[in-house]
C-alpha positions in Angstrom: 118.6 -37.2 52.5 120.5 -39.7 54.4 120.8 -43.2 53.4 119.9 -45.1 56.9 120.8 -48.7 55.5 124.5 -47.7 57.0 123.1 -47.1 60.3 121.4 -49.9 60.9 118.8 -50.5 64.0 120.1 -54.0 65.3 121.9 -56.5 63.9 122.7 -60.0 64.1 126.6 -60.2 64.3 126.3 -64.1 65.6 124.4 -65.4 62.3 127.7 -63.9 60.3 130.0 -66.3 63.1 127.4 -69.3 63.2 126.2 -69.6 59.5 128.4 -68.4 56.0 126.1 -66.1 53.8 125.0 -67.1 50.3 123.4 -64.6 49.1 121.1 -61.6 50.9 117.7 -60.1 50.6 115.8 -57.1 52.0 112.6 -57.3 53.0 109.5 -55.0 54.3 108.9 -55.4 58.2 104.8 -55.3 58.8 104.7 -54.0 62.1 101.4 -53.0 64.0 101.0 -49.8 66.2 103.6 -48.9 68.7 105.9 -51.7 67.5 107.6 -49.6 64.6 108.2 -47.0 67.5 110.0 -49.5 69.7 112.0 -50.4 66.3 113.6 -46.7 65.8 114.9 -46.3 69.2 116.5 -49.3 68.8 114.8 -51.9 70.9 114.9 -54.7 68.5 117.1 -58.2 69.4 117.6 -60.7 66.2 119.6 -63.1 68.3 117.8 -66.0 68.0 115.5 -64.7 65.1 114.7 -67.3 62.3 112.1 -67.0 59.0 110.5 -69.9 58.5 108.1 -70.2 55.1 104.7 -71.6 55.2 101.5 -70.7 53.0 103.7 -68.9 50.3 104.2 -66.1 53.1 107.7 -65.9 55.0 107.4 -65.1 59.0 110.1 -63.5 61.4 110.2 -66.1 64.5 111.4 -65.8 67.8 112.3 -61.9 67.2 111.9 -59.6 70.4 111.0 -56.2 69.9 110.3 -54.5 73.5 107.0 -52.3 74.3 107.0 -49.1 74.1 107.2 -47.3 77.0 104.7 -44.1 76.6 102.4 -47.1 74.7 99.7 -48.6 76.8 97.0 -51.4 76.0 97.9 -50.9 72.3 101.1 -52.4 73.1 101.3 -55.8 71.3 103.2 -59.3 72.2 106.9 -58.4 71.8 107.5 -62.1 70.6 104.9 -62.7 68.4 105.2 -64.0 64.6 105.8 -60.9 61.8 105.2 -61.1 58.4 108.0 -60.0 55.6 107.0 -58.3 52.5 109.0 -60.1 49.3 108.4 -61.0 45.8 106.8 -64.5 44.9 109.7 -65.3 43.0 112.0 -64.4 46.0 109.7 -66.7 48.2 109.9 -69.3 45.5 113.5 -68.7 45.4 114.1 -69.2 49.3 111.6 -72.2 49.6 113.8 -73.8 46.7 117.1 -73.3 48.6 116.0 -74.5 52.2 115.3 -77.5 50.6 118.9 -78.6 50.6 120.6 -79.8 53.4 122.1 -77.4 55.9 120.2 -74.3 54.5 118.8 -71.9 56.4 116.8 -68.1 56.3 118.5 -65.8 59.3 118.0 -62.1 59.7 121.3 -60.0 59.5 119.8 -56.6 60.2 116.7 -54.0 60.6 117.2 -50.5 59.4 114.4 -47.9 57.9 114.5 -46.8 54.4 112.0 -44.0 54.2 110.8 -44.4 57.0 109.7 -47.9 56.8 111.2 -51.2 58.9 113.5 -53.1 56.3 115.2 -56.4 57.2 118.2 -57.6 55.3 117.5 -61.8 55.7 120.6 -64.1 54.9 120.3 -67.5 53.2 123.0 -69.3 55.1 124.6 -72.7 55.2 126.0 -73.5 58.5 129.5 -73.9 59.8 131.3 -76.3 61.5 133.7 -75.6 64.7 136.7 -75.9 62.1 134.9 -73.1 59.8 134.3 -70.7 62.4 138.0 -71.4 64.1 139.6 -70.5 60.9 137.3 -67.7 60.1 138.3 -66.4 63.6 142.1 -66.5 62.6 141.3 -65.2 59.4 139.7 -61.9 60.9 142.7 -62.3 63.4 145.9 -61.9 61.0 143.6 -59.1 58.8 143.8 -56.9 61.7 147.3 -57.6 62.8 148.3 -57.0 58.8 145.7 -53.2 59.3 148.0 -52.7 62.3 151.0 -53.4 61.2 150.5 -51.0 57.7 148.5 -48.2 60.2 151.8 -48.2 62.6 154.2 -47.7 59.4 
C-alpha cells in the first residue's frame, strides 16, 4: 500500500513564503457528494484558504474546490465553508495560540490517506519583507552550495 501523504493533491507553497510554521496538524476534510471527487483529480486551490474557529468547530474559508464535471445538480458551491475533523484538545490548542498577536491557522496541503481528504493546517506567525528576503537568499545559496557539490 502506498503512502499518499508524499503525493499530495494541492498545496499551499505561498503560506510557507508569507507565514513561518510553528508547528502542524492534520486534519479530516468533510466533504459532501461529488466534492471528494473533484478533490482526487486534483482540482483543489488553498491560495487564499484560511480556518477560522468559532463554536468549538474549526472551518476551511475561502477554499475553491471546482465541480465536477460528469456531476450535475448534486454539485455543491465550490466556495462554500468546510468543516475539519480534530481533537478538542487540538481545537483548544489552536484557539489558545491565535490568541497572540500575529498568529494565524493556514492550510499547507490536501492529500488522502485511505481514501479519505486529509488537510495538513499550519499554525503560523507572519513574516515581515526582511524575513521573507532573507529566507529567499537563504534557499538561494542552499542551492548554489547543492550545485556546486552535484558538479564536483
Amino acid at each position: 500500500m502506498n503512502n499518499t501523504k508524499d503525493k499530495p493533491l494541492a498545496q499551499n507553497r505561498k503560506a510557507r513564503y508569507d507565514y513561518e510554521i510553528v508547528e502542524t496538524f492534520e486534519a479530516g476534510l468533510v466533504l459532501k457528494g461529488t466534492e471528494i471527487k473533484s478533490v482526487r483529480k486534483g482540482k483543489i486551490n488553498l491560495q487564499d484558504g484560511y480556518i477560522s474557529i468559532y463554536g468549538g468547530e474549526a472551518w476551511l474559508k475561502n477554499v475553491h474546490i471546482s465541480p465536477y464535471e460528469q456531476g450535475n445538480i448534486f454539485n455543491h458551491d465550490p466556495l462554500r465553508d468546510r468543516k475539519l475533523l480534530l481533537h478538542k484538545r487540538e481545537i483548544t490548542k489552536l484557539i489558545n495560540e491565535t490568541k497572540q498577536s500575529g498568529m494565524t491557522i493556514v492550510p499547507l496541503k490536501v492529500y488522502l490517506v485511505r481514501g479519505r481528504a486529509k488537510v495538513l493546517i499550519g499554525l503560523a506567525k507572519g513574516k515581515t519583507k526582511y524575513d521573507k528576503r532573507n529566507s529567499l537568499k537563504e534557499q538561494q545559496a542552499k542551492r548554489d552550495i547543492d550545485r556546486t557539490l552535484k558538479n564536483r
